[in-house]
BAVEX-594714 format. One record per residue: residue in three letters; x, y, z of N, C-alpha, C in turn. Coordinates in steps of 0.001 Angstrom, whole numbers, plus 500000, padded with zeros to 6 digits. Each point is the difference from the previous one (the first is absolute). Layout:
N
     r      n_X      n_Y      n_Z     ca_X     ca_Y     ca_Z      c_X      c_Y      c_Z
   ALA        X        Y        Z        X        Y        Z        X        Y        Z
...
//
This chain:
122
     r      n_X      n_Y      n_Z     ca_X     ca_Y     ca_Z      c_X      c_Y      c_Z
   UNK   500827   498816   500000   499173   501184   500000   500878   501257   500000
   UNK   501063   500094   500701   500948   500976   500132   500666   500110   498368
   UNK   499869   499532   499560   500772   500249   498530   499337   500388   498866
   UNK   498567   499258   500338   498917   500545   499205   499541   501644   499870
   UNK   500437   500355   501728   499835   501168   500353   500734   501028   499747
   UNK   501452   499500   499618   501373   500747   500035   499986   500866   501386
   UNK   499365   498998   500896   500665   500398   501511   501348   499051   500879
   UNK   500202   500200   500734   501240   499283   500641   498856   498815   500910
   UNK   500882   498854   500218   499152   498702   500493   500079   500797   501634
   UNK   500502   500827   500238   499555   500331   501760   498941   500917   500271
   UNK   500154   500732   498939   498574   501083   499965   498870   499201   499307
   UNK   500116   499113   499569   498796   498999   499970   499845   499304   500891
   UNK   500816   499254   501072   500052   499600   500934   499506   500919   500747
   UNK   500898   501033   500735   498739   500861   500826   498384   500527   499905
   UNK   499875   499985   498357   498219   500205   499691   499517   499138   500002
   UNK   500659   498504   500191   499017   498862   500172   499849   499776   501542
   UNK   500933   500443   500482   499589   499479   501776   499791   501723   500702
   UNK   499424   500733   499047   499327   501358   500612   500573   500857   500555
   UNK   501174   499754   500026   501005   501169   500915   500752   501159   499181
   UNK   499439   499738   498803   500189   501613   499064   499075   500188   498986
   UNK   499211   501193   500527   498282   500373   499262   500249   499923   498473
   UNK   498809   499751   499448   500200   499701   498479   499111   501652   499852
   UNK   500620   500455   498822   500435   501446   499171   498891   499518   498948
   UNK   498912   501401   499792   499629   499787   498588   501163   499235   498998
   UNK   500841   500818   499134   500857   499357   498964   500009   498377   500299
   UNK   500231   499261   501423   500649   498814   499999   498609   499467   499875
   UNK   498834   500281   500416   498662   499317   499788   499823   499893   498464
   UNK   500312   501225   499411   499573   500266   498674   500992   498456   499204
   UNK   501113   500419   500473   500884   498597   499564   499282   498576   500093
   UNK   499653   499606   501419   499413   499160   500334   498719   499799   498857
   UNK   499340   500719   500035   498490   500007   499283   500613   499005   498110
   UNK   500989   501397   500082   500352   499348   498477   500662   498577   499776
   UNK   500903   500063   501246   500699   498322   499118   499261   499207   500749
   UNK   498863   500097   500923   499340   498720   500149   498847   499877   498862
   UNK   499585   501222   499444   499199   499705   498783   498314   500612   500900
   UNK   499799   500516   501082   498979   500238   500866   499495   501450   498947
   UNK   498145   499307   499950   499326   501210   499848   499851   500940   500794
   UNK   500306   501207   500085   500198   500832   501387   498362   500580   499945
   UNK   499213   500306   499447   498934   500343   500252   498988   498999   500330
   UNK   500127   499037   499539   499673   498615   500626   499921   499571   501391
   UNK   501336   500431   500133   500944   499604   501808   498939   501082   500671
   UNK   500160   501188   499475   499207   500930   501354   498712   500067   499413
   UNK   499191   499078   499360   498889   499495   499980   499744   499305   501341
   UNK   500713   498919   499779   500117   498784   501048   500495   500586   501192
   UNK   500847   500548   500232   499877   500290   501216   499480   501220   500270
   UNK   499648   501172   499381   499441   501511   501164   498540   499295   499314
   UNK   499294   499373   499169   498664   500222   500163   499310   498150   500366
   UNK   500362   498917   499296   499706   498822   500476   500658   499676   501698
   UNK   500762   501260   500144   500588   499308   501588   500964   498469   500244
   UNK   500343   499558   498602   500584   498424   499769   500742   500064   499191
   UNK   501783   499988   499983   500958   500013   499132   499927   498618   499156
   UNK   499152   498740   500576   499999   498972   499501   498991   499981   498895
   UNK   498933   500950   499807   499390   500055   498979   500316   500506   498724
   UNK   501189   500476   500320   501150   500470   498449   500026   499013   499433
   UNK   499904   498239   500547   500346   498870   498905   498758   499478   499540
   UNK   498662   500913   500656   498700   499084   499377   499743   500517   498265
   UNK   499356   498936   499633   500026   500676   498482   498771   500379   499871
   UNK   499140   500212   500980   498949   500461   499677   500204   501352   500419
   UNK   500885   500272   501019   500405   501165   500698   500441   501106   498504
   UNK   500954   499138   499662   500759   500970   499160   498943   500290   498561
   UNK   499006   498798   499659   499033   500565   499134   499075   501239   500224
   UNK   499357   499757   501602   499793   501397   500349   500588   501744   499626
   UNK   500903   499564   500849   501313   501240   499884   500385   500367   498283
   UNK   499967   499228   498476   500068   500206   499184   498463   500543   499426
   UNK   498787   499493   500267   498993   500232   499928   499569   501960   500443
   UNK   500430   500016   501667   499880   500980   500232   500926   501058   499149
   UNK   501040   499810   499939   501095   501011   499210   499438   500292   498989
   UNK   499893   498957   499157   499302   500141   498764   499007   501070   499798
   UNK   498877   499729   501143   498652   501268   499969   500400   501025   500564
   UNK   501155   500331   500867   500317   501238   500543   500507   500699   498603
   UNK   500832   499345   499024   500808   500368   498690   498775   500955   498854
   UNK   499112   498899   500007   499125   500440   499259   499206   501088   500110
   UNK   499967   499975   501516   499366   501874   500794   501120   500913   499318
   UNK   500618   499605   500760   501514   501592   499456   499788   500193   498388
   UNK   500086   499029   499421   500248   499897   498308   498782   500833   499435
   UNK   499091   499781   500087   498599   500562   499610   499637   501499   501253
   UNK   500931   500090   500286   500007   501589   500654   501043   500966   499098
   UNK   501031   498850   499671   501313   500903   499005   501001   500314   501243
   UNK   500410   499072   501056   500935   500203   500885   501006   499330   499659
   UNK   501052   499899   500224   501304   499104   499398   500405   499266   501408
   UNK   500306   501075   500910   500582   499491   501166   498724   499483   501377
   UNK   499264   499821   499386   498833   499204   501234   499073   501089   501177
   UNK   499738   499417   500654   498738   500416   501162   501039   501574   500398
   UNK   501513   499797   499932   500285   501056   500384   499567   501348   499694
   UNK   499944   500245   498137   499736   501030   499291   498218   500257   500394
   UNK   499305   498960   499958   499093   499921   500228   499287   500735   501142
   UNK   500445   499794   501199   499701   500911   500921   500654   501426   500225
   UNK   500976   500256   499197   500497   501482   499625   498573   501029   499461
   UNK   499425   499415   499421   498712   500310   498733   499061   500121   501054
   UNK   498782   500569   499358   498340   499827   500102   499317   499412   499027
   UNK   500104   498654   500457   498863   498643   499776   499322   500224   500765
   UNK   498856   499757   499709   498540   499914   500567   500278   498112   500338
   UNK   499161   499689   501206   499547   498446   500628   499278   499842   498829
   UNK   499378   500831   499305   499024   499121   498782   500799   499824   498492
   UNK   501109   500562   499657   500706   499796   499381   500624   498975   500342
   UNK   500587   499565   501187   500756   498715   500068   499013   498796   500139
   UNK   498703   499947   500422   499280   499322   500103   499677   499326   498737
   UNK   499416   501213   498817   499883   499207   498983   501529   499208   499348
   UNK   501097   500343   499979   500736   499786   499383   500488   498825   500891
   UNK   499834   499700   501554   500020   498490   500200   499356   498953   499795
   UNK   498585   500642   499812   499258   498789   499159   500020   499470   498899
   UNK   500709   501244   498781   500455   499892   499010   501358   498730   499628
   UNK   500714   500426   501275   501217   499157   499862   499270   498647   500739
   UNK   499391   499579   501131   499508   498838   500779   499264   499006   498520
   UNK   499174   501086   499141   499743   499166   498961   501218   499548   498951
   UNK   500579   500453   499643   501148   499247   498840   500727   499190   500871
   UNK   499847   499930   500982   501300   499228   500945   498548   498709   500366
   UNK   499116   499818   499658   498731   499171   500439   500551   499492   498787
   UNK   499612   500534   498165   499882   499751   499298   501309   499001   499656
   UNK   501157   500535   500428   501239   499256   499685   500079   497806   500869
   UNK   498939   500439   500630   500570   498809   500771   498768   499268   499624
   UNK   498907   500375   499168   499265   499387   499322   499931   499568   498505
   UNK   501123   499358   499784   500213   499060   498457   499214   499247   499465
   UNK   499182   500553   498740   499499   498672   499362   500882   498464   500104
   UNK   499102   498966   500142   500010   498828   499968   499964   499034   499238
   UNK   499907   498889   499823   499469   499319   499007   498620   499119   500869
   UNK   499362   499461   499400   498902   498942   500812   500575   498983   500875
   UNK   499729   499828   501390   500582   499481   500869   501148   500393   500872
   UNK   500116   501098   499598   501505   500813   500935   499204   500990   500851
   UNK   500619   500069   501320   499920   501416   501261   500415   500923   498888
   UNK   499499   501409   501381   500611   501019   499536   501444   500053   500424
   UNK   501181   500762   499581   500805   500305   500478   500536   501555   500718
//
């Protein structure tokens, strides 16, 4: 892990047995060479309350599901950078309202695939 990191094996040693705080940058490291969705992670843990639900796959279908319809709000407002720009502005609750139902439907529609006779939906 220390090499992966281009850290020294003692300063990995001390962040594994807690006796030297981990630094944004070295998390950011961490995040990347373990391959961790980071918006995922603080899915699972600041709102499911369960770091172990980062490995459910229904978890993470959620969390792509939700992203997805948050994307589609910003996009159909003309925001680039997300909820941030968004609350800079005056949106009306009924402007975002329609435009989440707008997005709740294509994101319905997507996960409803024609079939052939005898197949679920998917």
């Amino acid at each position: 892990m220390a090499k992966r990191l281009g850290r020294s094996l003692s300063l990995t040693n001390k962040l594994k047995a807690g006796t030297t705080p981990l630094t944004a940058p070295i998390i950011d490291q961490f995040v990347q060479v373990l391959g961790i969705d980071p918006i995922r992670a603080m899915f699972a843990v600041d709102i499911a309350l369960s770091h172990l639900s980062y490995f459910d796959p229904k978890f993470q279908s959620a969390c792509t599901t939700a992203l997805s319809f948050f994307e589609k709000i910003t996009v159909e407002f003309g925001y680039g950078r997300g909820l941030v720009e968004i609350a800079a502005e005056a949106v009306t609750p009924d402007q975002v309202e329609l435009c989440a139902r707008e997005a709740a439907a294509t994101l319905a529609r997507s996960f409803v695939r024609p079939q052939p006779p005898g197949h679920g939906l998917s």
